[in-house]
C-alpha positions as CSV (number, residue, x, y, z in Angstrom):
1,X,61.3,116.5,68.2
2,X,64.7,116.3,70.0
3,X,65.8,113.4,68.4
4,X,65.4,115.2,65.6
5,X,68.0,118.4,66.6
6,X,69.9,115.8,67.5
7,X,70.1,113.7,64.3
8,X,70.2,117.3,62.7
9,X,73.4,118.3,64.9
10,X,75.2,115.5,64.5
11,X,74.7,115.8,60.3
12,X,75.7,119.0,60.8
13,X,79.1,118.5,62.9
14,X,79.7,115.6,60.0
15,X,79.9,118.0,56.9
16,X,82.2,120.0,59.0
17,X,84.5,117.7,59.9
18,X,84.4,116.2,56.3
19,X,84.6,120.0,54.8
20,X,87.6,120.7,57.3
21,X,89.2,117.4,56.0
22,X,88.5,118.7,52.5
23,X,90.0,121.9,53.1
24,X,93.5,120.8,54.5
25,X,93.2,117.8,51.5
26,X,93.1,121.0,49.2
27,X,96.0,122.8,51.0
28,X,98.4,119.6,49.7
29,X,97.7,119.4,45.8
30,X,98.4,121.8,43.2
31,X,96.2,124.5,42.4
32,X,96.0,124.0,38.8
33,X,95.5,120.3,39.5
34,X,92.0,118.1,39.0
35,X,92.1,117.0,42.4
36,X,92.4,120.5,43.6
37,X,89.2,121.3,41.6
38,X,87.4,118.3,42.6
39,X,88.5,119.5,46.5
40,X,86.8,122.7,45.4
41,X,83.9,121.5,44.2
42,X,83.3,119.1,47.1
43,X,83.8,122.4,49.5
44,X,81.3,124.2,48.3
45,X,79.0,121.3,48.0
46,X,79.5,121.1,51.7
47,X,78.6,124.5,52.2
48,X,75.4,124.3,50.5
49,X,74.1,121.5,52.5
50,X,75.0,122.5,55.5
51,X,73.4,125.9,54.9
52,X,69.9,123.9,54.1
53,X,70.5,122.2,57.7
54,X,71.0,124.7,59.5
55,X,68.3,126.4,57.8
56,X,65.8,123.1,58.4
57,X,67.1,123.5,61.8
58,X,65.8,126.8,62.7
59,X,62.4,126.4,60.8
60,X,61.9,123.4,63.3
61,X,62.7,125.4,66.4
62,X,60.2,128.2,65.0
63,X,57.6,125.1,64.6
64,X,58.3,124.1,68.6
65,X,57.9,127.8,69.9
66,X,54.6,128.1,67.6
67,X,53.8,124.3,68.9
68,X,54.2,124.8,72.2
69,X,50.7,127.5,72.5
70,X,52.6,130.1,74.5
71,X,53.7,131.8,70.9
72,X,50.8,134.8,71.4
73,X,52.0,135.3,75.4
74,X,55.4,136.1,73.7
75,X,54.3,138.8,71.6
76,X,52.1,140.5,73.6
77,X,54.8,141.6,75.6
78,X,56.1,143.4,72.8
C-alpha cells in the first residue's frame, strides 16, 4: 500500500506544479483573451482532480487503519 501513497503524492505534487505553472501562464495574457479562458479552464480542471486524489488518498488510509485489526481497540477508548 505505500507504493501506492507514494504514486498518489507524487500525482498529487504534479497537478500542483502544473496548476501553479497555469496560474502565472494566466497572469501574462489578456483577460478577455482565449488563452486566458483556456488557462481558466485548465485551472479548474486541476482543481477537480486533485480534489478526487486527495479524496482517494484518505479513503485508502481509512482502509489501512480498518485493515490493520486494531480499528475496534481505537474506539473503545472513546
Amino acid at each position: 500500500m505505500k507504493s501506492t501513497s507514494s504514486v498518489a503524492d507524487r500525482g498529487i505534487e504534479g497537478i500542483l506544479e502544473l496548476s501553479a505553472d497555469a496560474q502565472i501562464r494566466r497572469r501574462e495574457v489578456a483577460r478577455d483573451s482565449a488563452t486566458f479562458h483556456h488557462l481558466t479552464g485548465a485551472i479548474t480542471a486541476y482543481g477537480k482532480t486533485l480534489a478526487l486524489l486527495t479524496a482517494m488518498q484518505q479513503r485508502e488510509e481509512l482502509y489501512l487503519v480498518i485493515g490493520q485489526g486494531d480499528f475496534s481497540e481505537r474506539f473503545a477508548a472513546i
